[in-house]
C-alpha positions as CSV (number, residue, x, y, z in Angstrom):
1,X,-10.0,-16.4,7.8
2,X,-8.6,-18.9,5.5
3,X,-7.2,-19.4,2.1
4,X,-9.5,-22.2,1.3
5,X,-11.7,-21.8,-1.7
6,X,-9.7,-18.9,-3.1
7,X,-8.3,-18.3,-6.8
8,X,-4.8,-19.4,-8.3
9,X,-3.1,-16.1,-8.4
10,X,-2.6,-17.1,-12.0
11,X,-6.2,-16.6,-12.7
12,X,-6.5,-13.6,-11.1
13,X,-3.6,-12.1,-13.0
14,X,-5.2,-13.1,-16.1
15,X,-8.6,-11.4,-15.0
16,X,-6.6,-8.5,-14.6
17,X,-5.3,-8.7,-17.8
18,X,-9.0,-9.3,-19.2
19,X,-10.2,-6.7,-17.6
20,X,-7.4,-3.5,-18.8
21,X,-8.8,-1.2,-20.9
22,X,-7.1,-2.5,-24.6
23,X,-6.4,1.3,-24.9
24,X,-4.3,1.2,-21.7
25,X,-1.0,0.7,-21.3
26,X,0.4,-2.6,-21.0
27,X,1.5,-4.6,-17.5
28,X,4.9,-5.3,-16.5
29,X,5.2,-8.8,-15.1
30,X,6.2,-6.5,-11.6
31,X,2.9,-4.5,-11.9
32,X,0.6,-7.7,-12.4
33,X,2.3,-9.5,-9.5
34,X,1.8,-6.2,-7.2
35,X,-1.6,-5.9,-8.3
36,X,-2.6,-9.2,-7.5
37,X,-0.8,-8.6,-4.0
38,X,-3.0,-5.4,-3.6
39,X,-6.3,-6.8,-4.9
40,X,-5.7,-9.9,-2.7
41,X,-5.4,-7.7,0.7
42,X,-8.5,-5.7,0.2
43,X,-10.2,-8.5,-0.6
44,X,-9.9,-9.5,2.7
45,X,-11.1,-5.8,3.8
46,X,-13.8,-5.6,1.8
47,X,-15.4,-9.0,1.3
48,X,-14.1,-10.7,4.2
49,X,-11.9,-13.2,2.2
50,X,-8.2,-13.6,0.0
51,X,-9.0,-14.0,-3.1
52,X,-5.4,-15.7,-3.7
53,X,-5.4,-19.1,-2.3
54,X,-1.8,-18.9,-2.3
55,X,-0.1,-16.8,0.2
56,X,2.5,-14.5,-1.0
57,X,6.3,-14.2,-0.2
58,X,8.8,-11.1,1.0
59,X,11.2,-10.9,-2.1
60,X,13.6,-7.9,-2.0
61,X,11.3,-5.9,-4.5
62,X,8.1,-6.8,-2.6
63,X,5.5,-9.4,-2.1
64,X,5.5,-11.7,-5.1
65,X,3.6,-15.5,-5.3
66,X,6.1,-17.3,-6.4
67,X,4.0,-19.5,-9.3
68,X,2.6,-16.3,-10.7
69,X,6.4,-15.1,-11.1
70,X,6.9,-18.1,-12.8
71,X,3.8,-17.9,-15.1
72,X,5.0,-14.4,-16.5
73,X,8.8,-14.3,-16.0
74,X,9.3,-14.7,-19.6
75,X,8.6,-11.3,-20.3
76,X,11.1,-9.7,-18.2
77,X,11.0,-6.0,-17.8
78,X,8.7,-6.3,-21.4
79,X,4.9,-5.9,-20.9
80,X,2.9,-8.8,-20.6
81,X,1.1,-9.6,-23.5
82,X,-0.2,-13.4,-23.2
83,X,-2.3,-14.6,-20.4
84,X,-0.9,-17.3,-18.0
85,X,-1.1,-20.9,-19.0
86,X,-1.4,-24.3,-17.5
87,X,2.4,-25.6,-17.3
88,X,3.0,-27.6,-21.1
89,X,-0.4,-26.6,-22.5
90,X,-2.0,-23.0,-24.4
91,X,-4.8,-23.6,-22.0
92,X,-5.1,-20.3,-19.2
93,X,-5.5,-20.6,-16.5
94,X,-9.3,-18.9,-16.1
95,X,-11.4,-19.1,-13.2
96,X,-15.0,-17.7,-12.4
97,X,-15.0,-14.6,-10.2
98,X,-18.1,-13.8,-7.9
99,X,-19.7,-10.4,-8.6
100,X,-18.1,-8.8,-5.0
101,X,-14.6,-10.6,-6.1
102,X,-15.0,-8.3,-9.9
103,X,-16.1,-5.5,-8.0
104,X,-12.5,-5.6,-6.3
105,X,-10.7,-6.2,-9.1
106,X,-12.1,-3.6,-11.0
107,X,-11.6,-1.1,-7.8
108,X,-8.3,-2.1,-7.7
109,X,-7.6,-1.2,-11.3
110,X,-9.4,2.1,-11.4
111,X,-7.1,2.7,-8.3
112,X,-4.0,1.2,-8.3
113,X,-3.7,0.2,-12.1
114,X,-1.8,3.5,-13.7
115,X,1.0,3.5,-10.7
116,X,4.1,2.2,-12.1
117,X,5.8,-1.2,-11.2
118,X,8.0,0.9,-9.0
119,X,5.4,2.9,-7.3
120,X,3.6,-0.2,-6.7
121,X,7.0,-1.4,-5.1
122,X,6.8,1.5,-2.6
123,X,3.8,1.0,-1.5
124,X,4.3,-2.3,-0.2
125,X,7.9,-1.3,1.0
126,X,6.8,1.6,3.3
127,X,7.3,0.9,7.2
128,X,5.4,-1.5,8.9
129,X,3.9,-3.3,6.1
130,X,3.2,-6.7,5.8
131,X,6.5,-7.2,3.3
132,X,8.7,-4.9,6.0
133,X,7.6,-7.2,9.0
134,X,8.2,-10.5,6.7
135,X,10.8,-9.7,4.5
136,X,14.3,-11.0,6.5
137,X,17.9,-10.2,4.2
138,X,16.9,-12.0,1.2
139,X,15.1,-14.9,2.2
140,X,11.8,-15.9,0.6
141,X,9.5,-15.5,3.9
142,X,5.9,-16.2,3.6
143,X,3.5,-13.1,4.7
144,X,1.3,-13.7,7.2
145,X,-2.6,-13.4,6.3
146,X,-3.1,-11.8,9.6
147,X,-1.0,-9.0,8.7
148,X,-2.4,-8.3,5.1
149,X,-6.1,-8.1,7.1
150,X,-4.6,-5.7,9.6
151,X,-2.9,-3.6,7.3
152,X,-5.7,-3.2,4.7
153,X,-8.4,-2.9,7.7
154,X,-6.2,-0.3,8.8
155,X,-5.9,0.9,4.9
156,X,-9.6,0.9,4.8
157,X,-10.2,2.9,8.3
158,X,-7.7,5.8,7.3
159,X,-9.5,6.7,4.3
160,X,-13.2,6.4,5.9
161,X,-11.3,9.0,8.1
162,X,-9.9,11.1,5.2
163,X,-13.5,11.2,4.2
164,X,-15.1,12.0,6.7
């Protein structure tokens, strides 16, 4: 499994953005990077595949990719209210989505998209997470892909037992 042919995690932020109810509560720049994060690692649960084709970092409040930080941290702790755009242009970035792809996104909203930015946080803070097994005193550490896939997959297999 491989990054190749994935989205700009810009994109995918924006689709997230496109896809909120208008009704809904706005994003914080911390929920929309933590989304995409969570979005990103079932995707390669459910369909097989990233859907970022950028891997993700270990900042101190969680995983982050760093160029989607960059598209939104104008906003600070304000919500997001403008889509990411191609550096020195109005132009967003936008990307087409296969139908599995928008079935995650959508999933991952109806799921994750009411937990605040610091419940989100948690989540990816909790022992033996990809973040806590990449995350070293500050430094910006890449996280493995292998460990997203394992920790979704193992995600994945604790709620099919929950269910069952």
């Amino acid at each position: 499994m491989n990054r190749t042919n994935a989205h700009d995690p810009r994109a995918i932020a924006n689709r997230i953005l496109e896809l909120r109810d208008a009704g809904e509560k706005p994003l914080t720049v911390m929920q929309l990077i933590k989304l995409v994060y969570v979005a990103d690692g079932w995707a390669t649960t459910l369909i097989g595949r990233p859907l970022s084709k950028t891997e993700p970092q270990a900042w101190q409040y969680g995983p982050v990719y760093p160029d989607l930080y960059r598209a939104f941290k104008r906003f600070g702790p304000n919500p997001v209210t403008a889509p990411a755009t191609i550096p020195g242009t109005d132009v967003a970035f936008k990307e087409s989505f296969a139908p599995e792809e928008e079935r995650v996104l959508a999933a991952i909203l109806d799921t994750y998209g009411k937990l605040s930015a610091f419940q989100l946080s948690d989540l990816t803070h909790q022992p033996g997470t990809p973040w806590s097994k990449a995350y070293q005193n500050g430094a910006y550490s890449p996280i493995a892909l292998h460990d997203i896939k394992a920790h979704f997959d193992e995600l994945k297999a604790s709620r099919q037992r929950a269910a069952a």
